[in-house]
C-alpha positions as CSV (number, residue, x, y, z in Angstrom):
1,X,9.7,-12.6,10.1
2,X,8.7,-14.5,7.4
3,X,8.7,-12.4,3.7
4,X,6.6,-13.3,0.6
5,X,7.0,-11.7,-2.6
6,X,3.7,-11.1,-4.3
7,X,2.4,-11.7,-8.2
8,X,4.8,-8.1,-8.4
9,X,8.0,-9.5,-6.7
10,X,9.3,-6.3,-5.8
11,X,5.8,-6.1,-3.7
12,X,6.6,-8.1,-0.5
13,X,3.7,-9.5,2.2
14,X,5.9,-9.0,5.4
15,X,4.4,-11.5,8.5
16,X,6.0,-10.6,11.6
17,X,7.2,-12.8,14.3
18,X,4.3,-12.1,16.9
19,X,4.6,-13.2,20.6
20,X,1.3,-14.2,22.5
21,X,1.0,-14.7,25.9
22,X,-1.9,-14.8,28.3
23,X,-1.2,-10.6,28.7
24,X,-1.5,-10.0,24.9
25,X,0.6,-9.8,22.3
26,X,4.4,-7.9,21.2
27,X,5.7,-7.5,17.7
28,X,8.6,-5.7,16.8
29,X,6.6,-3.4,14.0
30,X,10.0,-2.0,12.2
31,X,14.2,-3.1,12.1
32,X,15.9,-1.6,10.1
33,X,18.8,-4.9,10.1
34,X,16.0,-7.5,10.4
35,X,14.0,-5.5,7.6
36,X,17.1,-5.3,5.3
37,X,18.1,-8.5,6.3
38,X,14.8,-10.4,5.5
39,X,13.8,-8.5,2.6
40,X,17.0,-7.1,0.8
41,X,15.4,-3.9,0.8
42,X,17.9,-0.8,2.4
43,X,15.3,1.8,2.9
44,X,15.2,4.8,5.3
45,X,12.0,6.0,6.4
46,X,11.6,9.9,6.7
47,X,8.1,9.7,7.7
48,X,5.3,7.9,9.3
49,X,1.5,8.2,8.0
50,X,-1.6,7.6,10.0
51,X,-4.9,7.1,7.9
52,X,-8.4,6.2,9.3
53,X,-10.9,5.2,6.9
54,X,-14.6,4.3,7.6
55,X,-16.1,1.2,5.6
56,X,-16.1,1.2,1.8
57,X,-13.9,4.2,1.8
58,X,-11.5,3.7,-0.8
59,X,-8.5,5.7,-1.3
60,X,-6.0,6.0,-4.2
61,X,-4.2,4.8,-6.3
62,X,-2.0,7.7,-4.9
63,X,1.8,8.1,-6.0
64,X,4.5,10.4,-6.2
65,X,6.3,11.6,-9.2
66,X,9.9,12.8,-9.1
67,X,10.2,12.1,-5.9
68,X,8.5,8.7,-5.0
69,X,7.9,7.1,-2.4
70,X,8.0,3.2,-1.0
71,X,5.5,2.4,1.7
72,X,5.8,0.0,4.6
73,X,2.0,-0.3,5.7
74,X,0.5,-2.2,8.3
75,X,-3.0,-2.2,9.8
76,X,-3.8,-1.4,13.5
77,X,-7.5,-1.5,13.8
78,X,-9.9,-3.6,11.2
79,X,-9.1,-4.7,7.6
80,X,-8.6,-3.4,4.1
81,X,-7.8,-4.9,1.0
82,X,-4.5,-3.5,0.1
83,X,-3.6,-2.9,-3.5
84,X,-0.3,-1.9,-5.4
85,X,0.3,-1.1,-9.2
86,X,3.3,-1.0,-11.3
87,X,3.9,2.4,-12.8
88,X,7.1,1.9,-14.1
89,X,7.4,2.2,-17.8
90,X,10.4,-0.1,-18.5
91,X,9.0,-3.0,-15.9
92,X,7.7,-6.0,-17.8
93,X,4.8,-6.1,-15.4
94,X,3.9,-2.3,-16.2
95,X,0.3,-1.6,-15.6
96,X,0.0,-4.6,-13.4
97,X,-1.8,-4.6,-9.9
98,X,-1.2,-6.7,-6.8
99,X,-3.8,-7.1,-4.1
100,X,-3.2,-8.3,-0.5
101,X,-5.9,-8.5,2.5
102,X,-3.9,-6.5,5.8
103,X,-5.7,-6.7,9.1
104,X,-5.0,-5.7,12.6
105,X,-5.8,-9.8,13.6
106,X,-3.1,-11.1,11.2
107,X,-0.5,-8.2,11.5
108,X,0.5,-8.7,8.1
109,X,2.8,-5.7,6.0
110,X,3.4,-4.8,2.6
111,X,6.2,-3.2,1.3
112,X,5.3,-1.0,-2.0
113,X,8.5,0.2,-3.0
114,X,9.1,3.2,-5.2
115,X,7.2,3.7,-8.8
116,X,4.5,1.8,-7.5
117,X,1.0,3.5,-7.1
118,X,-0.9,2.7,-4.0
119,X,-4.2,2.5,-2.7
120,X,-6.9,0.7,0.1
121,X,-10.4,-0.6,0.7
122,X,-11.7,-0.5,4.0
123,X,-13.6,-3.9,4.8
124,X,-13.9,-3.6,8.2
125,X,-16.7,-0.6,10.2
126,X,-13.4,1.3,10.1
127,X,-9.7,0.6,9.7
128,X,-6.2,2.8,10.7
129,X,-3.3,2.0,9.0
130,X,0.0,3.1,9.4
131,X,2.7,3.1,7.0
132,X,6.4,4.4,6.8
133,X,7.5,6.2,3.9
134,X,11.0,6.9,1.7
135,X,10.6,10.1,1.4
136,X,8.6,13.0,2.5
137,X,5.0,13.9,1.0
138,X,4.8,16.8,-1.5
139,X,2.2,18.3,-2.6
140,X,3.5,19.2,-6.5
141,X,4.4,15.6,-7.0
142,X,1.6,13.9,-6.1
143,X,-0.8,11.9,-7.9
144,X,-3.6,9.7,-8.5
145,X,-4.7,7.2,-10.8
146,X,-8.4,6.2,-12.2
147,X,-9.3,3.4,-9.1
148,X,-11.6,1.2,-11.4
149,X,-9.6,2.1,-14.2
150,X,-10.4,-1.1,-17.0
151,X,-7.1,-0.9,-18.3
152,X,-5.9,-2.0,-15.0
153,X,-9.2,-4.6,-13.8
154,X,-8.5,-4.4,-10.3
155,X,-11.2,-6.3,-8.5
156,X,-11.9,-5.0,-5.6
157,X,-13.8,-6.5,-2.9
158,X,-16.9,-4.1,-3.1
159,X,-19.4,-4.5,-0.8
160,X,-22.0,-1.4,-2.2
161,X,-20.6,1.5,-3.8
162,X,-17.1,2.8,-2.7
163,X,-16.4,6.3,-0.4
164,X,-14.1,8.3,-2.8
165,X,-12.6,11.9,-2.4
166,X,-13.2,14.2,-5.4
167,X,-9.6,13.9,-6.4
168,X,-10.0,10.1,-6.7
169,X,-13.2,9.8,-8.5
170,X,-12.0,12.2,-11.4
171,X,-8.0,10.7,-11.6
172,X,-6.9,10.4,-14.7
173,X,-6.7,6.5,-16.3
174,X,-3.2,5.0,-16.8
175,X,-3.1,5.8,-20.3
176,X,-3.2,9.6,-19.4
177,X,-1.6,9.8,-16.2
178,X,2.0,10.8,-15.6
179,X,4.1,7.6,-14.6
180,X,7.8,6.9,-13.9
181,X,10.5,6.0,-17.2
């Protein structure tokens, strides 16, 4: 396993060891002593998350307060461009975003860990991810931040206009959203 910290060091691009043979292909997805032991992270996952997204969807930048979350997310089918900002008040690199391209052909992770905001473009016809989380989703915690936001200047990889839920359209920018001390 090979682990790259990103632009936002505590953001890490995971590339597993992958084992190809004329039948296919094995990874070993998740482990707990090898993640720990590549990464320095000592996480326990309480729950796994499946999304499917059709192209352009976009979805976030979702968070929790009180009780956040880290994310471990990997992509099964297709691609998406895969983006994390820093939500953490007292972090020098507060308001900063990190972008990473995660496909199903390069089995690439990311590790968002906790006070982090999180969200996805789907490049491909359609893309599933799957991503572990910290702790378990709740509903009066959760959050969402402004995607296009110009405080922020994320540039997304756009190809047309972008799929967006209701809840993600109207978020509130960073200067009026509720974020971590």
């Amino acid at each position: 396993m090979k682990v790259t910290p990103t632009a936002l060091p505590e953001v890490l691009v995971i590339d597993p060891d992958v084992f190809v043979d004329a039948r296919g292909f094995f990874i070993e997805s998740y482990n707990a002593r090898e993640f720990r032991g590549a990464t320095g992270v000592d996480a326990t996952f309480v729950q796994d998350n499946h999304s499917r997204s059709a192209k352009n969807v976009l979805r976030g930048l979702h968070y929790q307060v009180v009780r956040p979350q880290g994310k471990l997310i990997r992509v099964v089918t297709g691609a998406v461009f895969d983006v994390a900002v820093d939500l953490r008040r007292s972090s020098p690199r507060f308001g900063h975003w990190v972008g990473v391209r995660l496909s199903a052909d390069d089995k690439r992770q990311m590790w968002i860990p906790p006070g982090f905001a999180h969200g996805f473009l789907v490049l491909s016809e359609f893309a599933d991810l799957l991503y572990k989380t910290t702790d378990f989703w709740f509903r009066e915690h959760d959050r969402a931040l402004r995607w296009n936001d110009p405080a922020l200047g994320i540039a997304w990889p756009l190809d047309g206009e972008p799929v967006l839920a209701a809840r993600d359209a109207s978020a509130p920018l960073l200067a009026d959203a509720e974020i971590f001390a």
